[in-house]
Structure formats: structure tokens, C-alpha cells
C-alpha positions as CSV (number, residue, x, y, z in Angstrom):
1,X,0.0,0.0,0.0
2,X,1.2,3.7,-0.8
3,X,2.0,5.1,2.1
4,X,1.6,8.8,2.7
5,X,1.9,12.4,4.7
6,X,-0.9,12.5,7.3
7,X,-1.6,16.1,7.1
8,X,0.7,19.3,5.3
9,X,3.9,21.3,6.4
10,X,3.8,25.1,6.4
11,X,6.4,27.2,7.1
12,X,6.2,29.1,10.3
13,X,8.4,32.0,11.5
14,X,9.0,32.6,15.1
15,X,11.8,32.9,18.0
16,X,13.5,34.7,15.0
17,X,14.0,31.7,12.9
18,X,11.8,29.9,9.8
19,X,10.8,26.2,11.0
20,X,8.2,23.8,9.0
21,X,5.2,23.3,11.2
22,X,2.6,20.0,10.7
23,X,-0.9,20.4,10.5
24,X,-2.8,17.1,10.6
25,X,-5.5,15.8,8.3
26,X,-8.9,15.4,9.7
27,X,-9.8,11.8,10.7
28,X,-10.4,9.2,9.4
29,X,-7.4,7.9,8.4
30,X,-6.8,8.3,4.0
31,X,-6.2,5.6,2.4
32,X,-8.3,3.8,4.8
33,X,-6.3,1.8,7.6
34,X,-5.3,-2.1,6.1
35,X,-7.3,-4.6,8.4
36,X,-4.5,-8.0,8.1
37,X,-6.8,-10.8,9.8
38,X,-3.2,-10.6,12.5
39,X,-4.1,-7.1,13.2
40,X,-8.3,-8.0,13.6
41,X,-6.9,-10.3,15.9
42,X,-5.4,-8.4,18.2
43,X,-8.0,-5.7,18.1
44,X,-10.4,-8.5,18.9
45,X,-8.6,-10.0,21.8
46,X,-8.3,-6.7,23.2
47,X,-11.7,-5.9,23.3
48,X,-12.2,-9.4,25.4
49,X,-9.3,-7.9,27.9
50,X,-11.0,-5.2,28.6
51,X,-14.4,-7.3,28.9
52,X,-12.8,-9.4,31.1
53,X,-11.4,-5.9,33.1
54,X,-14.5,-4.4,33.6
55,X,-16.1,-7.9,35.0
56,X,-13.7,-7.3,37.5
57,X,-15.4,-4.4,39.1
58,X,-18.5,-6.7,39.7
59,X,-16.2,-8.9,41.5
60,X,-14.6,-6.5,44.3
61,X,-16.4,-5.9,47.3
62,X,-15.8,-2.2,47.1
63,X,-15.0,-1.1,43.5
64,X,-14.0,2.8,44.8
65,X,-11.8,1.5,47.3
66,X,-9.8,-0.1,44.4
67,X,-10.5,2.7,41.9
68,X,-9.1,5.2,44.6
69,X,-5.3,3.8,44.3
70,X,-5.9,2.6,40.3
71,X,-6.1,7.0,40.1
72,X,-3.7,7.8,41.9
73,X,-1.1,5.0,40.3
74,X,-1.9,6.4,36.8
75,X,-1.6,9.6,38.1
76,X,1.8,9.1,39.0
77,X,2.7,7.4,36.1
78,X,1.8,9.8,33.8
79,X,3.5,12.7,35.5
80,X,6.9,10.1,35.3
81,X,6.6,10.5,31.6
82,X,6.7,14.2,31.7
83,X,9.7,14.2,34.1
84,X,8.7,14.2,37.8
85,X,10.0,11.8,40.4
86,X,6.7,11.6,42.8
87,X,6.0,8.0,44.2
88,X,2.4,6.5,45.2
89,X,3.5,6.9,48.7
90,X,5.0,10.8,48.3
91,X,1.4,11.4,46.8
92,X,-0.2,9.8,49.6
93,X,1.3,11.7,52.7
94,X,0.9,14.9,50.5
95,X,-2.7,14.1,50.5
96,X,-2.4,13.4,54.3
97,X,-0.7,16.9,54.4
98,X,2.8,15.1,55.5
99,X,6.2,15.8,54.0
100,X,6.7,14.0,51.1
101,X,10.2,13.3,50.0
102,X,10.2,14.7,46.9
103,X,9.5,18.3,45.6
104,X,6.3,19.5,46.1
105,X,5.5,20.7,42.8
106,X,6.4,17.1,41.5
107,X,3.4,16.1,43.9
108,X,0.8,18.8,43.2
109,X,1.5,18.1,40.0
110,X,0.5,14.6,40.2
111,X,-2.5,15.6,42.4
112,X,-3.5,17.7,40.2
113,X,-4.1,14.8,37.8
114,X,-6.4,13.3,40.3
115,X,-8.4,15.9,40.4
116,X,-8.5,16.8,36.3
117,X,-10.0,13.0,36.0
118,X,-12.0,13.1,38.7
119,X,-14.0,16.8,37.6
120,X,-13.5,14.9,33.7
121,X,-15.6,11.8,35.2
122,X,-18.1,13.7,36.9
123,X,-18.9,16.6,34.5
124,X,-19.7,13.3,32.0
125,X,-21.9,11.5,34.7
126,X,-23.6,15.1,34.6
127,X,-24.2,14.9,30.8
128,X,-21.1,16.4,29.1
129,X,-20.3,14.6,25.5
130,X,-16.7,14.0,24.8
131,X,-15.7,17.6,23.5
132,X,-13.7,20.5,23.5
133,X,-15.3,22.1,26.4
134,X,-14.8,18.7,28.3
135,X,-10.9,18.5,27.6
136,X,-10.7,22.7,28.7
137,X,-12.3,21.9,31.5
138,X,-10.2,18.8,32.1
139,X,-7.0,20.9,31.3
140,X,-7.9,23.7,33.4
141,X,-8.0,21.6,36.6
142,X,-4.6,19.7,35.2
143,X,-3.1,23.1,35.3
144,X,-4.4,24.7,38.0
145,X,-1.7,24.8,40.9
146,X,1.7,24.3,40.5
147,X,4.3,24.1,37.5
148,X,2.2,25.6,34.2
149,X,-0.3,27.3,36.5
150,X,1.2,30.1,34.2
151,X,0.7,27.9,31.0
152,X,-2.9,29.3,30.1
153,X,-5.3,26.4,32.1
154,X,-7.7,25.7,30.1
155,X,-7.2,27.9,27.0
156,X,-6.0,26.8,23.3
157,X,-2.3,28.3,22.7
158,X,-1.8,31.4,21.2
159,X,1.8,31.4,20.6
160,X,3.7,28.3,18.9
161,X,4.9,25.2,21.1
162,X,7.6,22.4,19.7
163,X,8.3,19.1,21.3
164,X,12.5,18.2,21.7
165,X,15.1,20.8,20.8
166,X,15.6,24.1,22.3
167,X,13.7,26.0,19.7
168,X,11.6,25.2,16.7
169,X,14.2,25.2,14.2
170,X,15.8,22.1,15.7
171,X,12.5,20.7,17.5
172,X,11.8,16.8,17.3
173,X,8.1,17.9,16.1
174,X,6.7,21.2,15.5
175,X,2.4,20.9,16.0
176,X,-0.1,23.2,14.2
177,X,0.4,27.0,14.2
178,X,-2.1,28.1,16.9
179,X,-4.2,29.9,14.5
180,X,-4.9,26.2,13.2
181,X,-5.5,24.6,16.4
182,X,-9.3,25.7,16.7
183,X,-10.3,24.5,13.4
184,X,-7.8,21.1,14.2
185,X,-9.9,20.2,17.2
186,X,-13.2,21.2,16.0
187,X,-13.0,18.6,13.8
188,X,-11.4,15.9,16.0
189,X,-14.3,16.7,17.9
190,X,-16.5,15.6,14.4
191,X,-15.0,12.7,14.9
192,X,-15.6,11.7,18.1
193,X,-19.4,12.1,17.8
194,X,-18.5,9.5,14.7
195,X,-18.9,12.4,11.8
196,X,-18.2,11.8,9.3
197,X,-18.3,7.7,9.8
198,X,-19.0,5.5,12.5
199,X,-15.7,4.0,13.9
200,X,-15.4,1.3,17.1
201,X,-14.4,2.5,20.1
202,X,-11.0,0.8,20.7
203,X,-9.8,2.0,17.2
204,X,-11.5,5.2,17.7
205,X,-9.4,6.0,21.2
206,X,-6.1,4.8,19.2
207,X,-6.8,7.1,16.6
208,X,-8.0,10.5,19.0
209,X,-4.6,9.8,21.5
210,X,-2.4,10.1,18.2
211,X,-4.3,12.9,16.7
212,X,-4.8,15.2,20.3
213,X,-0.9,14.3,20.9
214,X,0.1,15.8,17.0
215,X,-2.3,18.9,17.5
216,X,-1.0,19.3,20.7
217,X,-3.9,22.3,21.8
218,X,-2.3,23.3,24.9
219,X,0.8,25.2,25.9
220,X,1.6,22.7,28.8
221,X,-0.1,19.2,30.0
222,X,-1.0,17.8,26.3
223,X,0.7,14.2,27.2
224,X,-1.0,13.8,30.3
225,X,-4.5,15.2,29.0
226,X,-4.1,12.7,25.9
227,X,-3.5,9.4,27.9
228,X,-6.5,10.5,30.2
229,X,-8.7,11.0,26.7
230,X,-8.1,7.3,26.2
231,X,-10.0,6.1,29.4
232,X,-12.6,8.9,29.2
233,X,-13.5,7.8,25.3
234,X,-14.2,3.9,26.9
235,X,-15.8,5.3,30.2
236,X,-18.1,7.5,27.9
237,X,-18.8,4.6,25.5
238,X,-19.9,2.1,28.0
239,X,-16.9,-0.3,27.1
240,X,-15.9,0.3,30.9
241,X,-18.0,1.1,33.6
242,X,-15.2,2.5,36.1
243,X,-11.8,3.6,35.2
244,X,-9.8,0.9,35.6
245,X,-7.8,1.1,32.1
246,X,-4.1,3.1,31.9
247,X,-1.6,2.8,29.4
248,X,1.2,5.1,31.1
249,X,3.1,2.3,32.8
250,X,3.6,0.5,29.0
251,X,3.8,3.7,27.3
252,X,6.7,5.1,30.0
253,X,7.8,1.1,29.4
254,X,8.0,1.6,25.5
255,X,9.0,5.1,25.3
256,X,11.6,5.4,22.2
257,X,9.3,3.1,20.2
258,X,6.1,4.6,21.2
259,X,7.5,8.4,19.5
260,X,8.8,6.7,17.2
261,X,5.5,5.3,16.1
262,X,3.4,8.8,16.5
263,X,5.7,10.1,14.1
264,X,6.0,7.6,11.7
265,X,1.9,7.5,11.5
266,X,2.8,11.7,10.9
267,X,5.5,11.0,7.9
268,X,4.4,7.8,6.0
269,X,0.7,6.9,7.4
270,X,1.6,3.7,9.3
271,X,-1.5,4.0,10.9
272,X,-1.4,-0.2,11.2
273,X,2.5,-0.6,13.6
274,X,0.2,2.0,15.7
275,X,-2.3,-0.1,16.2
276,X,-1.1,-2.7,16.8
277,X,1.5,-1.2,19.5
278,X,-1.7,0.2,20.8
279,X,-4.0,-3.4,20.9
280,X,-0.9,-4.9,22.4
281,X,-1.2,-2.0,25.2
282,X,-5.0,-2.4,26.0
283,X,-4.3,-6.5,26.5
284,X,-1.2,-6.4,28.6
285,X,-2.6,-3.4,30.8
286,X,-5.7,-4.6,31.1
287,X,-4.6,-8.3,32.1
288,X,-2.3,-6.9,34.8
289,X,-5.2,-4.4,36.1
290,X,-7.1,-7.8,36.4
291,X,-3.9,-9.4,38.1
292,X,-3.4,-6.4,40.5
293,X,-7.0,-6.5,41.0
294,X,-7.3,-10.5,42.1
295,X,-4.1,-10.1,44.2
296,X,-5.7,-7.0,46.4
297,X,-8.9,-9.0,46.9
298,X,-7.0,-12.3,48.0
299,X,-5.1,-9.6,50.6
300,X,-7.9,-8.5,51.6
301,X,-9.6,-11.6,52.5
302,X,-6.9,-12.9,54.1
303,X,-6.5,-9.9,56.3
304,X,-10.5,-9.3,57.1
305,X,-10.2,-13.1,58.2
306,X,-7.4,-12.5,60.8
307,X,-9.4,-9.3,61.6
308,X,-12.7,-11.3,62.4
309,X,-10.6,-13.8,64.3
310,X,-10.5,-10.8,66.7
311,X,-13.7,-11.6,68.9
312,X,-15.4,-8.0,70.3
313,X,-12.9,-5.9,68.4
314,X,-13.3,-7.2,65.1
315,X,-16.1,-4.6,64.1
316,X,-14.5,-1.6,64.9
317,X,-10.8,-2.9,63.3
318,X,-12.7,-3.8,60.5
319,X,-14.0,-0.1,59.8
320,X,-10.1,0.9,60.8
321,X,-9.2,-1.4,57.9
322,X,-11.8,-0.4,55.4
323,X,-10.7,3.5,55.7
324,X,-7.1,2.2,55.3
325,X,-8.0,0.1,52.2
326,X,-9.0,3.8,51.0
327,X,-5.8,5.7,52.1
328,X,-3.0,3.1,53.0
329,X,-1.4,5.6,54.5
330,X,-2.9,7.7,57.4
331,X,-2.7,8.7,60.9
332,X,-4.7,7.9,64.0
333,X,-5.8,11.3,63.5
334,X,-7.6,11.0,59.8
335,X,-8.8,7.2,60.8
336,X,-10.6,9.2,63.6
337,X,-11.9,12.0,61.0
338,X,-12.4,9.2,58.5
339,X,-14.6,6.5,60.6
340,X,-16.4,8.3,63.4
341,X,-14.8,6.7,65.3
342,X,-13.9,7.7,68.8
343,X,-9.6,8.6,68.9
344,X,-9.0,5.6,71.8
345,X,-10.8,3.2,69.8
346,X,-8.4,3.8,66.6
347,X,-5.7,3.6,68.5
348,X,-6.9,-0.3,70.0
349,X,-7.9,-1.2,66.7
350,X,-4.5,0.1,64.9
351,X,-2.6,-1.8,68.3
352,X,-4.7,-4.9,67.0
353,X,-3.8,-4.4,63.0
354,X,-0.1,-3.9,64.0
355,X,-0.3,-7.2,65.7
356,X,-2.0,-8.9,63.1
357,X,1.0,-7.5,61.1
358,X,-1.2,-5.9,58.9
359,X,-0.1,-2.3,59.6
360,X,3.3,-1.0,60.3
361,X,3.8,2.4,61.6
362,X,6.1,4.7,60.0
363,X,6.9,6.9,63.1
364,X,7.9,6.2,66.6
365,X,6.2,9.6,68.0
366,X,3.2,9.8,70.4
367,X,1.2,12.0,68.5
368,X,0.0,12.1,64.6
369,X,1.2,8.6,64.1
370,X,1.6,7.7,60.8
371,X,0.8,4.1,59.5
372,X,0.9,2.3,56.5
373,X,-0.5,-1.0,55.1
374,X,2.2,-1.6,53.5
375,X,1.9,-4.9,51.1
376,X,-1.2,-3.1,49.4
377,X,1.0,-0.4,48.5
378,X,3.6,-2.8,47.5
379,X,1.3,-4.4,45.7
380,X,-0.1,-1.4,43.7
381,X,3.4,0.4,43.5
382,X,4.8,-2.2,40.8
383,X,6.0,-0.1,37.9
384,X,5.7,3.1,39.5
385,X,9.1,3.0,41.4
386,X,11.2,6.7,40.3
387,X,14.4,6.3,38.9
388,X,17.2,7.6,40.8
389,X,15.9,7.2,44.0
């Protein structure tokens, strides 16, 4: 098949300097994308990974118990991409209002992610299509504290961005011109309410994530807002009914290959190596999600069984247990705020926990003890561990 450019250069002059800027065509893809019966195939076995994924949530006792950490380890994935070194735990105690060990714009910044997919998830619950308003709104929250607080939250560009190199003349990639970027997105936004063709929803997220990342609409944030797109698009098409799916860990995994590939869909149309980078992402992210998911619940069975093996205590532990299931890490003060419980009571039932050696405590101090359930953290750390620390 004749491959070919995906959109049209045109020269741009800024910073001083000419540089050749790409504007993308509209989707869908031209010449149409070459279905091999391989390629079907693992489109097809993708769609039953993430069948089999979102039969999971029926499964867990508490679905937003789960969901709570699934967030937060995407969260900090995706921020690892972009450069900062924030762990699950540094995000945890800055939640707690502790001292995390990292910088705390590397932290905001990842909370800040929480909270641009948790506004995202709600504004749809409340009726708001896929659209350009959603991903401002999204964006605006993304940006809102922090580093790029002074990037324009939640407005298009006016001014030229470039990804790599110091300037645009030597960038990696240089995106639409801003004065395209309205019309660029208006008619991405055709095409996720399936004008002018109907497309499936798997192939239709593959397709959006490439096309968001090559218009790039934002000064600041567009790598972070265009992996969150992907689990939007299948929360707002019913394929998932929580948020369970996230591609950072084998994106960050695959890095060199995975720009590679966004380019080489730019310069030649080799829309199919995508996808099938892309199919192969869904089934080995959603089989570990299922993985993760089946080794929380078998820890937490284990552990409500040694709770319940408590006698008279058992039912207030328990509630102890189920707020640190939420927030693995916490202090006797926040279990107190979190249960209702009365502050002497906490304290017996984290005495019993500790015990149990279900809980380990991180200080040795009389007040604001901090504690940690440790092997669920272990558990849903795996792949989020910064480098150089």
C-alpha cells in the first residue's frame, strides 16, 4: 500500500527563525487503515481484555476502594513520563498533608491529575459529551496549581509550542500553528461524535490519542490530557463502567518506540505498527489491572479473616481497615476523622492491626502517628518505582 503524509507542512516564523510546522489531516485515516486478519486479531482480543477488566469491578467488594489507588497510580505514572519523580507513597502523605520526600511541585502536579480525572468523570456522569469544552475543563483543573499554572489552564495556545530541541528550528516535532489549532480540534471533535463515519471504540481512542498528541492544543499538559482522553473515550462509550484502564506504565515502558510510532503514523501513514502497539497495550494493561485486582482482593480476605478472628474488636478494626483500604497511608488522627470513630478506639484497633502485622507504623512519636498498610502499597506500587531514588 502507498504510504503517505498524514496532514501538510507550512512554514512558520517565530523565535527569529523559519521552521516547517505539521498540521494534521482530519480523521479518518486516508487511504483507509489495512485490516491483516493478525491485526483484527489483536483488536479482537483486546476488546475481550477489557471485557474481562471491567467484569472485574462486579467482583470486588468495594469497587472505589480499588478505583481510589488505580487514580492515583496512573496519576503518577503519567507525571513520570513528563519528568517528575513523585512515588504512590510521596502522593499519599501529601494528601495526608505530611512531607513527602520529593518536591512538592512534583506532587501537586500529580495531584493535580487526580483531580482533572475526577472533575473529567463527573462533568460526563452530569451529561457532558466528549468535547472540547470537556478536555478545557479537564485541562484547566490539570493546570491549575503548581508548575504551568502560568501555562494558560484551560485555553488553546496562542503562541507556537515544539516538542525536543531548544527552539523550533531544531524541535523533534513542531504541531499546528495556533491559528490552526481551533479548526484542528473542532474537527477531532467531528469525529468523536462519529462524523463523518462511525468508527469502534477501541480503534476510535487509538486514533483520537495520536491525533490530540500531533495537534498538541495546549501550551503545557498535552501528554498527560491525551492518555486520560483514552479512558474517558471507553468510560463514555460504556466499554468500561469504572476507570480501571491506563496505558502510562507501558507507554513510559516503551517510550523510544512509542514516538517513534506517533511520528511515523505523521511521515508515512503507518497508521497499522500503531495499532497494533496500541491493541498490544490495552491486552497487557488490562490483564495486569485484572492481576493487580485479584491479588488486592485475596489480601484483603486474608487480612478481614485475621481481623474477624478478633472476637469483640473485630467490628470496629474492621471499619479501621476499610478506611485504610482507601488511604494506605494515614494517621490515628484521619482514621478518627475518617470512621467516626472515637480517637481511643483507633488507636486499639490500629494496636490490633499492628499485631496482626497488617499495619506497620512509619513513626515512633506519640502524636499524629503515621501508618501504612504496606503490602497493598507494594502491591499497587509495581512499575511506579522513580528512577534515581
Amino acid at each position: 500500500m502507498k504510504r503517505k503524509l498524514q496532514g501538510k507542512y507550512v512554514t512558520i516564523s517565530t523565535v527569529g527563525e523559519k521552521a516547517q510546522a505539521f498540521v494534521p489531516s482530519s480523521l479518518p485515516p486516508r487511504p483507509p487503515i489495512e485490516w491483516t486478519p493478525e491485526l483484527r486479531c489483536k483488536f479482537d482480543e483486546a476488546m475481550l481484555a477489557l471485557g474481562r477488566l471491567d467484569s472485574v469491578s462486579t467482583l470486588l467488594p468495594d469497587t472505589s476502594l480499588f478505583l481510589y489507588m488505580y487514580v492515583r497510580k496512573e496519576a503518577v505514572l503519567s507525571s513520570m513520563i513528563e519528568g517528575t519523580q513523585s512515588s504512590l507513597s510521596d502522593l499519599l502523605l501529601f494528601e495526608l498533608d505530611q512531607e513527602p520526600g520529593v518536591p512538592l511541585e512534583d506532587v501537586r502536579e500529580v495531584s493535580n491529575y487526580v483531580a482533572a480525572l475526577d472533575h473529567g468523570l463527573r462533568l460526563m456522569a452530569e451529561g457532558l459529551p466528549l468535547s472540547i469544552r470537556l478536555f478545557r475543563e479537564i485541562h484547566g483543573v490539570l493546570l491549575s496549581k503548581g508548575r504551568g499554572n502560568n501555562q494558560a489552564p484551560g485555553e488553546f495556545r496562542r503562541s507556537q509550542n515544539w516538542i525536543g530541541g531548544t527552539r523550533p528550528g531544531n524541535a523533534a516535532f513542531v504541531p499546528p500553528p495556533a491559528e490552526e489549532v481551533l479548526e484542528c480540534m473542532s474537527k477531532l471533535e467531528l469525529f468523536l461524535y462519529d462524523q463523518p463515519e462511525s468508527t469502534p471504540v477501541l480503534l476510535k481512542a487509538a486514533l483520537v490519542h495520536v491525533q490530540f498528541e500531533t495537534i498538541h492544543p495546549f501550551l503545557d499538559g498535552n501528554g498527560r490530557l491525551g492518555r486520560l482522553l483514552i479512558t474517558l473515550l471507553l468510560c463514555d462509550q460504556k466499554v468500561l463502567r469504572d476507570p480501571m484502564l491506563y496505558l502510562s506504565l507501558y507507554f513510559k515502558t516503551n517510550r523510544q518506540y512509542y514516538y517513534e510510532l506517533l511520528n511515523n503514523v505523521r511521515l508515512t501513514g503507518d497508521w497499522e505498527a500503531w495499532l497494533d502497539f496500541f491493541a498490544e497495550a490495552v491486552i497487557v494493561t488490562a490483564t495486569q489491572a485484572v492481576e493487580t485486582s485479584q491479588q488486592l482482593l485475596n489480601l484483603s480476605m486474608h487480612d478481614r479473616d485475621k481481623i474477624n478472628g478478633l472476637g469483640r474488636a473485630a467490628a470496629s478494626t474492621l471499619r479501621v481497615y476499610r478506611a485504610l483500604m482507601e488511604h494506605p497511608i494515614a494517621t490515628s488522627g484521619s482514621l478518627v476523622e475518617k470512621t467516626g470513630i472515637t480517637p481511643a478506639t483507633v488507636n486499639k484497633a490500629l494496636g490490633h492491626l499492628e499485631q496482626l502485622d497488617i499495619v506497620k507504623e512509619l513513626t515512633s512519636q506519640k502524636r499524629n502517628r503515621l501508618f501504612s498498610y504496606a503490602r497493598y502499597i507494594e502491591i499497587m506500587s509495581r512499575g511506579t518505582e522513580p528512577q534515581g531514588r
